[in-house]
N, C-alpha and C positions, 0 to 999 in steps of 0.2 A: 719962523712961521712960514709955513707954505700956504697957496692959494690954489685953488682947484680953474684951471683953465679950461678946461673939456671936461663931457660926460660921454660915457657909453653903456645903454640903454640898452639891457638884455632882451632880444624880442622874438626868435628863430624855434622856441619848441612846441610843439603838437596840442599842449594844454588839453592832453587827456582826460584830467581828471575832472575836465568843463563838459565833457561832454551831456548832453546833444549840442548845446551852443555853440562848441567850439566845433564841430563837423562844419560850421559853414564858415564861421568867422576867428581868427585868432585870437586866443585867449587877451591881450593886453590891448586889442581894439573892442574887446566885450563893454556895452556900455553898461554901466552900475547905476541906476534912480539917474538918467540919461545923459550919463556920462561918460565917454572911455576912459577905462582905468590908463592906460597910457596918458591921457590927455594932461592929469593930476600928476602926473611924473614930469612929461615937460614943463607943465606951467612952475611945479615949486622951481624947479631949475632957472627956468628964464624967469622965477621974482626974485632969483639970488644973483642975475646977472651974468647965468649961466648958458651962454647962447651957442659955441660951439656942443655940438650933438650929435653925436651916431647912433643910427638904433639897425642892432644886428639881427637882420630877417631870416626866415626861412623859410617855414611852413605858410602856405597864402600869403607869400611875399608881397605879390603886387597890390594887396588892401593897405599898406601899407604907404603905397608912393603917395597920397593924398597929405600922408605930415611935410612932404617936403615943400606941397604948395604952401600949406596955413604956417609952416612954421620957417621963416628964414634962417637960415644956420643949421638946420638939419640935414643931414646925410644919412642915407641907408646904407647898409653893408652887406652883402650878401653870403651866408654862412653855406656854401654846397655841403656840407658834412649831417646839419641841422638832422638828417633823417637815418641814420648811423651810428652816431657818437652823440655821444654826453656835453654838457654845455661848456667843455671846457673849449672846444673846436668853436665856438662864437667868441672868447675872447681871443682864441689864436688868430683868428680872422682879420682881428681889430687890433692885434697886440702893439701896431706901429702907434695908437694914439693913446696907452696907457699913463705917460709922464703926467703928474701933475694933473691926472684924471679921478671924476667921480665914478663907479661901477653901481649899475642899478638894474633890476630888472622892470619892466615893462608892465606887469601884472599885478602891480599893488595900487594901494590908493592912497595918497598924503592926505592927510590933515592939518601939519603942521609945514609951510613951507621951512622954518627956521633948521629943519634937523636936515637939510640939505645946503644950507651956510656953505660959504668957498672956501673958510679960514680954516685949518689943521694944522696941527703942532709936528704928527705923524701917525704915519698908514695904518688902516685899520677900519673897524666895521663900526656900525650903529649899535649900539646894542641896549636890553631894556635889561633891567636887573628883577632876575627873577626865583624870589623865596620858595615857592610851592616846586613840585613835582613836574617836568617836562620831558618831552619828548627830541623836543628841536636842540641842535646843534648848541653848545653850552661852555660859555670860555671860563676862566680861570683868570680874574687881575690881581696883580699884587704891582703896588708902588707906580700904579700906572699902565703896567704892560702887562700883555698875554703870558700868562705861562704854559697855557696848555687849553687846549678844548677836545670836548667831547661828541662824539657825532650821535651820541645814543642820550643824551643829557643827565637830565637829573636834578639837581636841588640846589638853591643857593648860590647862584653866577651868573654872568651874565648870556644874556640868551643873545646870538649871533645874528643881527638883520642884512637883507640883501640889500645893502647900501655902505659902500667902502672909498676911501680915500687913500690916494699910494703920489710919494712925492716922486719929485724927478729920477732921484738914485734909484727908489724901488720901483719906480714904474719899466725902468730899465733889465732891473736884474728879473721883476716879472716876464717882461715880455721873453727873454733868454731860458729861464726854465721852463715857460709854454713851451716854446720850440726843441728844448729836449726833451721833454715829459710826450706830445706831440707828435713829433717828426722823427726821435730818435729812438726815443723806448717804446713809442704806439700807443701811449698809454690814453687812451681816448675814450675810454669808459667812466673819466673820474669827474668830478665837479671842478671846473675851475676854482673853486675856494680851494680846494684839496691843493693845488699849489703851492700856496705859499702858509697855507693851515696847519698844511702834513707833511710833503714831500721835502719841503726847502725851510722847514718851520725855525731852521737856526740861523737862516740868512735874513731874517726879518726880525727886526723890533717895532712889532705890533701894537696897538692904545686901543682903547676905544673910544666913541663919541657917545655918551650918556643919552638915551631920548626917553620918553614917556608913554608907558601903553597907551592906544589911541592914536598917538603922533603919525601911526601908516599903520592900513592895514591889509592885510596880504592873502588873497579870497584862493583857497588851493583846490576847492573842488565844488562843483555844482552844490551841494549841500549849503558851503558855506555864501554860494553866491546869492540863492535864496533866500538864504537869513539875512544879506544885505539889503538883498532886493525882491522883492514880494510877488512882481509880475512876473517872474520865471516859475511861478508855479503850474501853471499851465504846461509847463513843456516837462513838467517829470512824466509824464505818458506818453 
């Protein structure tokens, strides 16, 4: 059994698709019914005991430095690529503190502190199992492990969340295919999932951790932020 020692807290991209919101303020400092969805990400963290934290900036980095006063054990990282590349250049950034690390991004909101628990058997993602028809990113378990995911989805598997756990061995062999995906092929147009998803997907024996629709939920464009929160209606004009 492994234990989750650190988190690092995806927080560096433009959150376009918040727009006008996000023109002043970054997407995972956006407060929801007057909360920042960031804030619901560190707190399940620190009710799990999770106090080491990095949160990887970019875009309006310094709205940011304010987590480091309210929260002790927070560290920022600063991503210089954030406005060029794909997110996989914020975990390269941070890749020296993947061991034994949680991965999460910044722009969701928990419900459930439980589904950020520090205990893991091995690496792998959150995921909710889903019967009907989808579009999001779609894995494959047999006996426990990943066989395969889909990045176009579909029906009957489970649906991939942005919250993953990698032990000390894979936190290792992660951070080493960043840096040649990265630094040697340039490949910096992919998602950091795409790492060890797609690129390295036989160096890893993947699980996942079972949660419940509800348990987070993950607001991806003004639309949806609306429906969460009623007083951004004024600002679709």
């Amino acid at each position: 059994m492994s234990k989750v020692e650190r988190a690092i807290i995806m927080a560096a991209g433009f959150g376009n698709r918040m727009k006008p919101m996000s023109l002043s303020v970054p997407k995972p400092m956006i407060k929801v019914n007057g909360t920042r969805m960031i804030d619901s990400v560190i707190k399940g963290l620190k009710n799990n005991g999770i106090d080491e934290i990095y949160v990887v900036v970019g875009y309006l980095k310094e709205q940011f430095k304010i987590l480091e006063e309210e929260y002790p054990g927070l560290k920022l990282i600063e991503n210089p690529y954030y406005d060029t590349c794909n997110n996989i250049s914020s975990l390269y950034v941070a890749r020296e503190h993947i061991q034994n690390a949680i991965i999460l991004d910044g722009d969701q909101i928990v419900f459930n502190d439980s589904i950020l628990a520090p205990e893991f058997e091995k690496s792998g993602y959150n995921a909710v199992w889903c019967e009907k028809e989808t579009d999001e990113w779609l894995m494959t378990v047999d006996a426990g492990k990943v066989v395969s995911c889909s990045r176009t989805g579909g029906s009957k598997g489970w649906q991939l969340f942005s919250i993953s756990r990698w032990t000390a061995e894979d936190g290792v062999k992660l951070k080493n295919h960043l840096v040649l995906e990265f630094e040697e092929k340039m490949n910096r147009q992919i998602y950091w999932d795409d790492v060890a998803m797609f690129c390295h997907f036989d160096n890893y024996d993947l699980g996942i951790r079972e949660m419940q629709c509800g348990d987070i939920v993950e607001i991806d464009n003004y639309e949806e932020l609306v429906a969460m929160d009623a007083s951004y209606r004024e600002w679709r004009n």
